[in-house]
KOLBATI-303748 format. One line per field, with one value per residue (C-alpha): residue number from 1; x, y, z. Coordinates in steps of 0.5 Angstrom, whole numbers. Last residue first. Example, Ala and Ser with C-alpha at 12.3 -4.5 7.8 and 13.67 -1.06 7.14 Angstrom:
% residues 2
num	c(2; 1)
c1	c(27; 25)
c2	c(-2; -9)
c3	c(14; 16)
***
This chain:
% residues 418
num	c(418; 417; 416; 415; 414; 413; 412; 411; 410; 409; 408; 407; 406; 405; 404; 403; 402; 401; 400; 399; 398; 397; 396; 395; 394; 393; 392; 391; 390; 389; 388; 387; 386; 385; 384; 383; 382; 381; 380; 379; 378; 377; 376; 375; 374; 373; 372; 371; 370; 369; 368; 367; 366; 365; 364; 363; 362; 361; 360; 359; 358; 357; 356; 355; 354; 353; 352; 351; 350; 349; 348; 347; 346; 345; 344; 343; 342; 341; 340; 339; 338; 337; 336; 335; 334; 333; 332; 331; 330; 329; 328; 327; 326; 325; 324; 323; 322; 321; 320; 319; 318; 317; 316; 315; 314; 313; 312; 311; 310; 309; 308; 307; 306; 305; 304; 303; 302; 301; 300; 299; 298; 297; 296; 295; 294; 293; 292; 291; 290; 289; 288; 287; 286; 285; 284; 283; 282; 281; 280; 279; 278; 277; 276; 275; 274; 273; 272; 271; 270; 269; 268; 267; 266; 265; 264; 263; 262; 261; 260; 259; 258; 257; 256; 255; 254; 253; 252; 251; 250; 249; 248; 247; 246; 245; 244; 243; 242; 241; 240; 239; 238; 237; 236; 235; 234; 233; 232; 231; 230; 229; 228; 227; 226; 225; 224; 223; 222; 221; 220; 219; 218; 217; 216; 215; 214; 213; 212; 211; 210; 209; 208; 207; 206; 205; 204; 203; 202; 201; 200; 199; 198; 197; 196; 195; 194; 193; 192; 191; 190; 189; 188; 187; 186; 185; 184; 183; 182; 181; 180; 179; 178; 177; 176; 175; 174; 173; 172; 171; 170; 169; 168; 167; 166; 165; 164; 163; 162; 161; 160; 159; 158; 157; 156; 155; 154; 153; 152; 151; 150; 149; 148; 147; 146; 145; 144; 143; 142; 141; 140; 139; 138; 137; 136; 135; 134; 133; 132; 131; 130; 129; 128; 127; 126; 125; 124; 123; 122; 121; 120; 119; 118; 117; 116; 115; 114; 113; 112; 111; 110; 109; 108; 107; 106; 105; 104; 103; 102; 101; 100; 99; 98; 97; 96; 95; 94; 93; 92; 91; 90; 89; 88; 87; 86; 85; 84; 83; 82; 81; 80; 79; 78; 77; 76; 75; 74; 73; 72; 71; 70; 69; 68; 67; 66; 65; 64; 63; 62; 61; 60; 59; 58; 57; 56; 55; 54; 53; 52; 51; 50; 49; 48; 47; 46; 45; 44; 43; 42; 41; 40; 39; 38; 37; 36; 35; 34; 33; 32; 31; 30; 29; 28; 27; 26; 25; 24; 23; 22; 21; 20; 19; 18; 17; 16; 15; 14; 13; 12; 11; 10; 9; 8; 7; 6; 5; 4; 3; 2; 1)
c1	c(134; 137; 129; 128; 135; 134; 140; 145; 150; 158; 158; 153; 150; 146; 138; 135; 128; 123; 116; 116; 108; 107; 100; 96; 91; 89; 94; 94; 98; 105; 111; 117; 123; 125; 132; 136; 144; 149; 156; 161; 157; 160; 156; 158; 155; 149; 142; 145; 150; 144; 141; 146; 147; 139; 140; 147; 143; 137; 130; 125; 119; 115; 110; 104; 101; 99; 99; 100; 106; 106; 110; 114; 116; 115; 119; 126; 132; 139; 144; 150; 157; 159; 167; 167; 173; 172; 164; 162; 156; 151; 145; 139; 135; 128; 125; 132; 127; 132; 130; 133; 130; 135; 134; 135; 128; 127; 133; 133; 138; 145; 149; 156; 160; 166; 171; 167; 161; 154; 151; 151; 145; 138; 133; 129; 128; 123; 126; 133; 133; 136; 141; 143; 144; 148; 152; 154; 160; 163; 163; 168; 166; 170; 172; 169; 163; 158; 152; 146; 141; 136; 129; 126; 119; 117; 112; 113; 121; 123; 130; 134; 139; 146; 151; 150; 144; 140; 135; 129; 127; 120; 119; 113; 110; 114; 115; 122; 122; 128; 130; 132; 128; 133; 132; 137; 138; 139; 134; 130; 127; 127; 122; 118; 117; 112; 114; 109; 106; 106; 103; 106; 105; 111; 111; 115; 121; 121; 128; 129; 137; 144; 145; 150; 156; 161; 167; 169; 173; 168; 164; 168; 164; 163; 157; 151; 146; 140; 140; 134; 135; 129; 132; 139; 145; 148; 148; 149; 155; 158; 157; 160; 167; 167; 172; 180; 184; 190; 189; 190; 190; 189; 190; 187; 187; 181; 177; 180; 179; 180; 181; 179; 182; 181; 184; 178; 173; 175; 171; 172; 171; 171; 170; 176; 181; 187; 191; 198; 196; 200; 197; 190; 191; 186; 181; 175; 170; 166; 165; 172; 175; 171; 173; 181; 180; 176; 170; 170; 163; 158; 160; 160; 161; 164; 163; 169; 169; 171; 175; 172; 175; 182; 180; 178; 185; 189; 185; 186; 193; 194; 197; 199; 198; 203; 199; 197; 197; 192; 186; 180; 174; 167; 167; 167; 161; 157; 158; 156; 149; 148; 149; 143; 138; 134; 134; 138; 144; 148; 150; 157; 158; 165; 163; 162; 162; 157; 155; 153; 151; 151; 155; 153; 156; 149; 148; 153; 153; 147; 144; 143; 135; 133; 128; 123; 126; 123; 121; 113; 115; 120; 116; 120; 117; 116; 109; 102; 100; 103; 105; 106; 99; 95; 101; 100; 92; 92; 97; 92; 86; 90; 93; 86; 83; 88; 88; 81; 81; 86; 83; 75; 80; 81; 75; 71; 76; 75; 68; 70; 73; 67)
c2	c(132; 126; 121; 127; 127; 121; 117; 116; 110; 110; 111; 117; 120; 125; 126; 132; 130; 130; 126; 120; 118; 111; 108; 101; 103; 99; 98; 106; 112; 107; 113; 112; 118; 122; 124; 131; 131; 131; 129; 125; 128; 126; 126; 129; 134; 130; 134; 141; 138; 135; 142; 145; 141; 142; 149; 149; 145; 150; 148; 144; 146; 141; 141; 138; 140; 132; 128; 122; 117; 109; 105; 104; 99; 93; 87; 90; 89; 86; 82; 79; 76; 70; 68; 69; 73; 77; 78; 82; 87; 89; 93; 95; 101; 103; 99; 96; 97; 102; 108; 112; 115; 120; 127; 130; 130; 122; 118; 110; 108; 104; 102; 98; 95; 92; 96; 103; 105; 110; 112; 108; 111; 107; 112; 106; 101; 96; 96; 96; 90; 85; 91; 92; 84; 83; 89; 88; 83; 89; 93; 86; 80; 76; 69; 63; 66; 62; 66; 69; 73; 77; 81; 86; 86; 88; 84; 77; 78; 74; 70; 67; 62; 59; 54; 50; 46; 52; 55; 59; 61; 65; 69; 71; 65; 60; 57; 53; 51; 47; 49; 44; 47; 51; 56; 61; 61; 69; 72; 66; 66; 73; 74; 68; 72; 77; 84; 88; 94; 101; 107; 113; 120; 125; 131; 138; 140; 148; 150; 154; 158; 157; 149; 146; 144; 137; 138; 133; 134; 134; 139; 143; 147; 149; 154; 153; 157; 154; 154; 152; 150; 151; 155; 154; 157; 151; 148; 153; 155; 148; 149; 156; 152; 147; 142; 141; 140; 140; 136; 138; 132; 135; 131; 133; 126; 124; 129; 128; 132; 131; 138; 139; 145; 149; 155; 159; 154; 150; 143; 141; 133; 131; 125; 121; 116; 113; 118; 118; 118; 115; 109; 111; 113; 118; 119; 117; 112; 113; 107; 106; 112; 113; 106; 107; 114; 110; 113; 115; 117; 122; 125; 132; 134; 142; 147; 152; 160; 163; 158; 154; 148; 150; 155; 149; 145; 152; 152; 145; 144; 141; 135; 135; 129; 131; 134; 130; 134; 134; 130; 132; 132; 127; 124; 130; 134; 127; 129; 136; 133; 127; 133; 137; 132; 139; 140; 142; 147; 147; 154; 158; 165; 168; 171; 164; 157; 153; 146; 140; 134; 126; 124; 119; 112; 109; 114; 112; 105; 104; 97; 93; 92; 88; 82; 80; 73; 67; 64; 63; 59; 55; 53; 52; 47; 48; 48; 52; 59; 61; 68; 69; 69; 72; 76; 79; 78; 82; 87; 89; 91; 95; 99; 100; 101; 107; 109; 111; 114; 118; 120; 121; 126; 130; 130; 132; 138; 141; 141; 144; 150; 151)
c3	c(169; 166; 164; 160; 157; 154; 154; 148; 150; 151; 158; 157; 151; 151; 147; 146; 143; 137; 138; 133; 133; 132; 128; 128; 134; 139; 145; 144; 140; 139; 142; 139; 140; 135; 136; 138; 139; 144; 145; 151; 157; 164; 170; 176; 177; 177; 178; 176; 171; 167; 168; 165; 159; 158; 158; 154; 148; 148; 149; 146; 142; 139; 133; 131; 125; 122; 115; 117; 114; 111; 113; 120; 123; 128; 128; 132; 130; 134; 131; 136; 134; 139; 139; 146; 147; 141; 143; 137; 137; 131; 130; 126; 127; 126; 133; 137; 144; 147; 143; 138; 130; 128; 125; 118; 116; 119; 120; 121; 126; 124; 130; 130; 136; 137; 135; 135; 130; 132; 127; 120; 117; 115; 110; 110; 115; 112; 104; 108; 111; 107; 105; 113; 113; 109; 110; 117; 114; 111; 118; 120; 124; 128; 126; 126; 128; 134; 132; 136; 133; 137; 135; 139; 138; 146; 147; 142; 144; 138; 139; 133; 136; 131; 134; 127; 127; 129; 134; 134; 140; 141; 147; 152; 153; 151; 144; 141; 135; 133; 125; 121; 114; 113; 107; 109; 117; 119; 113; 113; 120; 120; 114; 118; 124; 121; 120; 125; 120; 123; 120; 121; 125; 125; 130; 127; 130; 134; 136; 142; 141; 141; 139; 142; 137; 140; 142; 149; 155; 159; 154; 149; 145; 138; 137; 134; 130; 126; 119; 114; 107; 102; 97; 95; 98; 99; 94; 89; 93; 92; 84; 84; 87; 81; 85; 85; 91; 96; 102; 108; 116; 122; 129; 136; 138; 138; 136; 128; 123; 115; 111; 104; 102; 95; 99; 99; 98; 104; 105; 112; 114; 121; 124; 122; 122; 120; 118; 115; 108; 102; 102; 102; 95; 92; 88; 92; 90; 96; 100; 97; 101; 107; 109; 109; 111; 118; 121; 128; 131; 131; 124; 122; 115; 114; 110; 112; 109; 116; 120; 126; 125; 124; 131; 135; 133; 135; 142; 144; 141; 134; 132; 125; 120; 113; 106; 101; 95; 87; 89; 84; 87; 84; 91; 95; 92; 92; 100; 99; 95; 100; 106; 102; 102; 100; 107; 114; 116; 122; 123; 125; 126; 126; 119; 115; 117; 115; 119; 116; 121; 121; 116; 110; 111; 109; 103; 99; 101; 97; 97; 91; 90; 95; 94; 99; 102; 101; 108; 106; 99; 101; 107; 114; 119; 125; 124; 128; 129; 121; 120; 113; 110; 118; 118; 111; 112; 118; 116; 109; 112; 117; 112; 109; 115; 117; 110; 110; 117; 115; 108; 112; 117; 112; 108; 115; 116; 109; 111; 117; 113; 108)
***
């Protein structure tokens, strides 16, 4: 009986596979032309997007309850997404002052017994936060620019901004349904993992305290034609040079604009000539013409010159270095040039599968990174799904779960540091 039930679930996968790649040839075959430079209104025409939601592309990274001197990220149920609307419907009543904290007080603020907090992997402005939000409340009258923290004090009926960088703090009086968060977070099905706050090169960051075991993902994968691009980055020009090489395809524009596609890596790159320096509201454009392929996008990684939206998978980020499952935006202030980066491989459709993988505790990867370079200087940490293709000649990824550190600014694959 049990075999039987085996062979009836390999025939469903086998059958969605050749299906889905039934379906991608004559998709590339019918948007992907082999000969013409000339862009056809019909072929470029854009897949239609529904409005794109903010609410969930500015979400924090991680939630973290503290209770009883023990701190746990929890995970599930969207449960970050539900805190989050939490917030946004909050009545605010007092702004505090700004107060600068020593290291010790500012860790004891965050690590305060009755806390739920939301964690950001970069500085985000209040100004944004607040209208991305719809929060009530006057960005005049606060003295904080920025954030990466957020704590919610039921006790107190606090909501606390945090900010690393300077070890600022920033209170402010406020009215929610209490029992309505404790629900949230007391529901069945969230996981919790226990973690510490630590200070690592002069950097806080949580460290998980335990070996965590994360589920594989397999996916079918389709390859975006060329032309959906072609018409995001250059609307329906048809005076678009083609110019075709071996390994890449450049499409260059009438007005200072190149889009080039790397036909082995995928990688797609767009170049323009701005006329004046790109903003995070600019990126939008572009993020929401992606967003039915690259579902589940978040902001990520965020400073003055560059943004990074990554595809989350259960909670966790989809990295690597080849752009796939991620959108990304850099400005050359000096140079007057603003860069898109994307990949044209993305998943679709998921495969049922049992694998899993353990990995080891956050301070026993740190230390080995330190053992075989001492000198190296770890700003966060944070586990991601890396990209693995199952051979040249299958349609399918597998998402493999990884400690990843950033360095100089950049995440690394621990594997590649120890």
């Amino acid at each position: 009986m049990e075999r039987n039930i085996w062979i009836d679930r390999i025939r469903v996968i086998l059958l969605i596979f050749l299906v889905s790649l039934s379906l991608f040839f004559t998709y590339n075959v019918w948007l992907h032309p082999v000969t013409g430079e000339k862009v056809t209104n019909q072929v470029n025409q854009v897949k239609d997007t529904t409005e794109l939601d903010t609410k969930k592309l500015f979400l924090a990274n991680q939630i973290v309850q503290h209770e009883s001197g023990q701190s746990n990220i929890l995970i599930g149920n969207g449960l970050i997404k539900k805190v989050q609307d939490q917030i946004s419907n909050m009545n605010f009543e007092k702004i505090g002052q700004l107060e600068m904290l020593s290291a010790t007080n500012y860790s004891e603020a965050i690590n305060e017994t009755g806390q739920i907090e939301l964690v950001y992997p970069y500085a985000f402005t209040l100004d944004n936060y607040i209208k991305y939000y719809e929060l009530n409340l006057d960005e005049s009258d606060i003295s904080m620019k920025a954030f990466n923290r957020i704590a919610i004090n039921a006790k107190q009926n606090k909501l606390i901004f945090y900010n690393d960088d300077n070890r600022s703090m920033l209170e402010t009086t406020v009215e929610f349904s209490q029992d309505k968060l404790t629900k949230l977070i007391n529901q069945d099905g969230i996981e919790t993992i226990p973690v510490t706050l630590n200070q690592i090169d002069n950097h806080l960051m949580y460290l998980y305290q335990d070996q965590i075991t994360l589920k594989k993902y397999n996916y079918i994968y389709s390859t975006q034609a060329q032309n959906i691009f072609k018409t995001l980055f250059f609307g329906n020009n048809n005076e678009v040079q083609t110019i075709d090489s071996q390994a890449e395809v450049n499409y260059l524009g009438n007005d200072s604009t190149r889009l080039i596609v790397n036909e082995n890596t995928g990688i797609v790159t767009f170049k323009e000539i701005g006329k004046k320096e790109k903003s995070l509201e600019d990126s939008l454009t572009y993020v929401k013409a992606v967003s039915k392929e690259l579902t589940n996008l978040r902001l990520f990684e965020k400073n003055d010159n560059y943004l990074q939206y990554l595809m989350f998978i259960e909670g966790y980020p989809i990295i690597n270095q080849d752009y796939k499952g991620q959108i990304t935006f850099e400005v050359n202030a000096k140079q007057s040039v603003q860069t898109v980066r994307t990949n044209l491989e993305a998943i679709q459709v998921p495969i049922p599968t049992d694998a899993t993988i353990s990995l080891k505790p956050s301070q026993t990867i740190i230390d080995a990174i330190k053992t075989k370079d001492p000198s190296v200087k770890i700003e966060n940490i944070c586990i991601g799904y890396t990209w693995h293709s199952l051979g040249d000649n299958t349609q399918v990824v597998e998402l493999v779960p990884e400690w990843f550190v950033k360095i100089d600014n950049e995440w690394r694959d621990t594997s590649d540091l120890m």
